[in-house]
N, C-alpha and C positions, 0 to 999 in steps of 0.2 A: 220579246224575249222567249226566247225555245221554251216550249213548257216542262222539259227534263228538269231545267235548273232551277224552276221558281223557287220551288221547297229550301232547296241546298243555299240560296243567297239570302243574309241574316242581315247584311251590312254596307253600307255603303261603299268601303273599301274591297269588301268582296265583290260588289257589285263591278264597281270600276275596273280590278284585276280581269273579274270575266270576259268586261269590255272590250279590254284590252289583250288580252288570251285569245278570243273572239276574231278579231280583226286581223292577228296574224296568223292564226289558222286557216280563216280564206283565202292568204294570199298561198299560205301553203298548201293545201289543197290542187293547189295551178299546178304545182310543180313534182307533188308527190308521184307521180306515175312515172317523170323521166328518172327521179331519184333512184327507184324501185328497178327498173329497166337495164338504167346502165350501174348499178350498185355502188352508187355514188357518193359521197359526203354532202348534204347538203350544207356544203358553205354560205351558200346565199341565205338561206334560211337564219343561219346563225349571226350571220352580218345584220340582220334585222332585231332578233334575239339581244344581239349587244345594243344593237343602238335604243331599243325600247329599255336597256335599264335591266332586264329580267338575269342576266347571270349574275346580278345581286341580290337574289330575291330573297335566300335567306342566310345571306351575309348580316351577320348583328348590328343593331343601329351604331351601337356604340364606334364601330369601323366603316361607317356610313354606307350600310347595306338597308334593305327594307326590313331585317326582320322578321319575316314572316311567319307565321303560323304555320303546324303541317295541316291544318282542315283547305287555309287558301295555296299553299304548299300546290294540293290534291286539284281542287278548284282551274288552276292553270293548266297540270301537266294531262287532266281529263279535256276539258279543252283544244289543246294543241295537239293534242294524237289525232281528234277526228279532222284535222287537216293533214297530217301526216305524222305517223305512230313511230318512223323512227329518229324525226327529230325529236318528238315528244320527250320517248325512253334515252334516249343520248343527252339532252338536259338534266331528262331525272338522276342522273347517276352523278353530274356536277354540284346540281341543289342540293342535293339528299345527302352528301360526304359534307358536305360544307355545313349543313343545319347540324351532323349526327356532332363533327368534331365541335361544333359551336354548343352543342348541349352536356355532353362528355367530358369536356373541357383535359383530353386526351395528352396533347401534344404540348411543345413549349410554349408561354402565351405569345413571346416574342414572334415564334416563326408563325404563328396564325395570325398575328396582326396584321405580321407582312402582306402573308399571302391571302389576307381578306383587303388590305389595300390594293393590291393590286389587281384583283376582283375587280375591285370598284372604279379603278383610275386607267389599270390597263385593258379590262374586258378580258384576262388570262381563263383560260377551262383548264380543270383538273378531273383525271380520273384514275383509280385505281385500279392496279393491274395484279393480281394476284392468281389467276388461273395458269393452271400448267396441264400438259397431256398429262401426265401422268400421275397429277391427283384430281384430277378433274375441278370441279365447283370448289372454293375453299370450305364453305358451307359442311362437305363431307369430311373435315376436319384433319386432311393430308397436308403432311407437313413441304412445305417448298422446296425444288431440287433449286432453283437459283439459291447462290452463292453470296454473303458479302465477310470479305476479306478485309481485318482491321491492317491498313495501312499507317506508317508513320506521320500521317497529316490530314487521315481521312477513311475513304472505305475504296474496295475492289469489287465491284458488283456485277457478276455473269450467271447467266440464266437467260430463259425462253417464258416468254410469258402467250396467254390464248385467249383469246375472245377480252379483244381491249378496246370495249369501245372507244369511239370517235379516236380512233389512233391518228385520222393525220392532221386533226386538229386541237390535240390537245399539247399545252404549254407545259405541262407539269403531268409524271406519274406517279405515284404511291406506289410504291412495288415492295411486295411482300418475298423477304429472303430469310435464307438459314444461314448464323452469323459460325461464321465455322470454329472460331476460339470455345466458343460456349453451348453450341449448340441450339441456342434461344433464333424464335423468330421476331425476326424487326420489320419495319416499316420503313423505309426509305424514301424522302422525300427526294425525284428527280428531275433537272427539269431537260425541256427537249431540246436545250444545246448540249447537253454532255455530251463528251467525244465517248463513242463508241457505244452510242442509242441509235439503234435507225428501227424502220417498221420495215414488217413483211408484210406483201400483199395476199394475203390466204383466205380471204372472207370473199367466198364464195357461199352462198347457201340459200334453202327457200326463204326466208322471209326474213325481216327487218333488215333488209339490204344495206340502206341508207345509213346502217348505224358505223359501218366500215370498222368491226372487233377483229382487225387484224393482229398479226402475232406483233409483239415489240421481242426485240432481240438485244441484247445486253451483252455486250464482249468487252471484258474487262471496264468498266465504265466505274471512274475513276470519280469518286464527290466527296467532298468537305466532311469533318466530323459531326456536324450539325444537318447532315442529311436525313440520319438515324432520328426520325421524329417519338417514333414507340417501339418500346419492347412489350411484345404479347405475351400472357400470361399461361400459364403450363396449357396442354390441349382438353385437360381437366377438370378447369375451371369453365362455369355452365356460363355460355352466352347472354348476354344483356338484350332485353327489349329492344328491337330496331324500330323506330316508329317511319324514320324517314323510306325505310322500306316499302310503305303504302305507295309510292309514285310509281310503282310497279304494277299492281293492281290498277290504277286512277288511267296510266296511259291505255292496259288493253282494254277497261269501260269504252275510253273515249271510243276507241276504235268502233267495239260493238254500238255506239252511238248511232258513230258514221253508217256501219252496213245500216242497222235500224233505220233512220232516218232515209237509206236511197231507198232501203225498200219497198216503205213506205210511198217516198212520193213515186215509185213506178206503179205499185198498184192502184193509184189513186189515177193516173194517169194512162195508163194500157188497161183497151178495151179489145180484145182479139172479135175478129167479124162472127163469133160463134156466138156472142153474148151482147144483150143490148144495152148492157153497163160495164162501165168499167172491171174490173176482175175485184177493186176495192169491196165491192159488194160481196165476194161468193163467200159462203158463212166459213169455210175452211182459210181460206185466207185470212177473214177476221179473226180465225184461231188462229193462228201462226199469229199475228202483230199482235196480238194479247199474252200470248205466252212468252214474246219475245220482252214484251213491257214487264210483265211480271219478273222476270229476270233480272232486270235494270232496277226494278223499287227494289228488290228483294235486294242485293249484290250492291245497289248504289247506298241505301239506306243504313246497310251495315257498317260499309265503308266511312260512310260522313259521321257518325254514330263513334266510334269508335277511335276517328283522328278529333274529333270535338273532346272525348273522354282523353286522350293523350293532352290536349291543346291544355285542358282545366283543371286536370289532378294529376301535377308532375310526380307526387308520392307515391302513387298506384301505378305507375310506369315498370318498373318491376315484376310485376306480377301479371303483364297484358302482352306478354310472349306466347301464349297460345292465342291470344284475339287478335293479335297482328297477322301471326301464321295464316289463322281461319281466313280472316278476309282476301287473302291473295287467292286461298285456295279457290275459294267462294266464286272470289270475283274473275278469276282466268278461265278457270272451267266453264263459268257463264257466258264467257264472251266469246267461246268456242260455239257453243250452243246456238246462241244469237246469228251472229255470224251463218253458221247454217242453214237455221229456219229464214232469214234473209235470203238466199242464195235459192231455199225453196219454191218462196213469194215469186222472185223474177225466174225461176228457171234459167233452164239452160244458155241464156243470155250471161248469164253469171260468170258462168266459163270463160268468154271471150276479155283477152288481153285487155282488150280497152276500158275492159267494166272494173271499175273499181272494189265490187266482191272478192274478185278472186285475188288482189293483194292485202285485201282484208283475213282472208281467211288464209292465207298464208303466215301474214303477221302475228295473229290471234295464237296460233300453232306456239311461238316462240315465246310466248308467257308460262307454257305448262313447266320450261327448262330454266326458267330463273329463280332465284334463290325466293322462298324454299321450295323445296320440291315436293310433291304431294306426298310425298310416303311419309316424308320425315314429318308436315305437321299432322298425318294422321298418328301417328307413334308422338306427337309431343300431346297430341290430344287424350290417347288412348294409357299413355303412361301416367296422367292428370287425374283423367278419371280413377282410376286403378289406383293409387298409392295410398 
């Protein structure tokens, strides 16, 4: 067993998840570079994903999902990054909606049963589409220009939605609109046969290729009254604890895992004709793999510390919206860092297409832009202190 993880596995089920976390991270590994290259979906990825059970992972027993914890949540989705970071993140955002409404108990019980059975029976992915050009992250609290129109038997829902992941394989959207009678925003449960849903292909960019957050497009798209899953609450009211948020943080570790880890075995392994040992020896190098460690306890220790404290005191859940914040901050900027001193170790070999640093540190890059964002929890930090 990698020596990263000894500390981090408490239990035998943890253990076994890693197992099994483990094993299809190698095979993804194989394939992550054609992913990254041709900006691909990795469907085959996810065809293994379903067949191993995992899009149930924390689906509630009671609807015959696993359950799960978010410490073993974390445990996976760190794992499956360092074979490829953007099936990892394109999972996390299916588990992580599926744990928040399973804790929240948000929506009708009726329509999550459903759609936790069919989780489990049909292998269905769900993600939520809420970004728009023109309020950017929902996170910065802009209201939706999509539209939904109370019809005589239903709703009318047009709008442009951006950065959706796994767009062309997801069953089901959640799409965040302004209900034009009342002004109130709702939550729209969609799924990908409505007439008048199709994707645009627009995800073009440096890094997380694979994860394909193309724009969906919604022309008049016509759903049942029981679409409307939630009505959100004024823009006034202060934000709830996200805990499921951590698999955000958990996938860019993995990654900095991964650089860690090649770098490693390339210094251990490249000896240049100028030196009669390997370069593993030169004391500067052993600075670099020591600071890059220290990084990982520091960033991973917080992390697992803090979904254990989520997992065993659901009461103080409430009040751990800035320690959730902190860890992402913590932990993305770390893996930026990593990534780097990585990249330092092998040199300018790092650059070349083939080497798997340089879509690491690409990917790395696209943790700084997901929810939150460093300003905002340095202001949730900084307003804490202060009050």
């Amino acid at each position: 067993m990698n020596h990263l993880y000894h500390l981090f596995l408490r239990t035998e089920r943890e253990q076994m998840l890693y197992e099994q976390a483990r094993q299809l991270s190698e095979q993804f590994r194989t394939r992550a570079a054609w992913h990254d290259e041709q900006a691909a979906f990795p469907f085959d990825n996810f065809a293994e994903l379903k067949e191993a059970g995992l899009l149930a992972l924390t689906v509630p027993k009671k609807y015959g999902g696993e359950g799960s914890s978010l410490y073993e949540f974390l445990l996976v989705q760190e794992m499956l990054a360092q074979g490829d970071g953007a099936t990892a993140l394109s999972l996390g955002w299916h588990l992580g909606i599926v744990m928040s409404l399973a804790e929240e108990d948000r929506w009708p019980p009726s329509i999550f049963a459903r759609l936790c059975q069919e989780i489990v029976e049909k292998k269905v992915l769900l993600n939520s589409a809420h970004s728009e050009a023109a309020t950017g992250s929902p996170a910065r609290g802009g209201k939706p220009e999509t539209t939904a129109e109370r019809r005589k038997d239903g709703w009318r829902i047009s709008g442009r939605k951006t950065f959706t992941s796994l767009a062309p394989a997801l069953d089901y959207f959640i799409v965040s609109a302004t209900i034009k009678e009342t002004g109130e925003v709702g939550h729209f449960l969609i799924p990908k046969t409505a007439c008048g849903l199709k994707i645009e292909e627009t995800w073009n960019t440096l890094g997380m290729r694979g994860t394909r957050s193309d724009d969906l497009i919604l022309d008049r798209v016509e759903v049942e009254e029981e679409a409307l899953v939630e009505i959100l609450r004024t823009p006034k009211t202060k934000a709830k604890a996200q805990g499921w948020l951590l698999h955000i943080p958990a996938c860019y570790l993995g990654i900095a895992i991964a650089a860690r880890n090649d770098a490693v075995d390339f210094a251990k392994a490249y000896k240049p004709n100028s030196l009669p040992h390997p370069i593993a020896e030169v004391p500067e190098v052993q600075r670099k793999i020591a600071e890059i460690d220290l990084e990982l306890m520091t960033a991973r220790h917080f992390m697992y510390a803090v979904a254990d404290r989520w997992d065993r005191d659901p009461a103080k859940r409430p009040e751990m919206k800035e320690e959730l914040a902190a860890v992402k901050y913590v932990a993305t900027n770390a893996a930026v860092r990593i990534v780097d001193w990585s990249m330092r170790i092998v040199g300018a070999q790092s650059l070349f297409a083939t080497n798997s640093l340089q879509r690491y540190y690409r990917d790395v890059r696209a943790g700084l832009h997901n929810p939150p964002a460093d300003d905002i929890t340095l202001s949730m930090l900084a307003t804490r202190a202060l009050k």
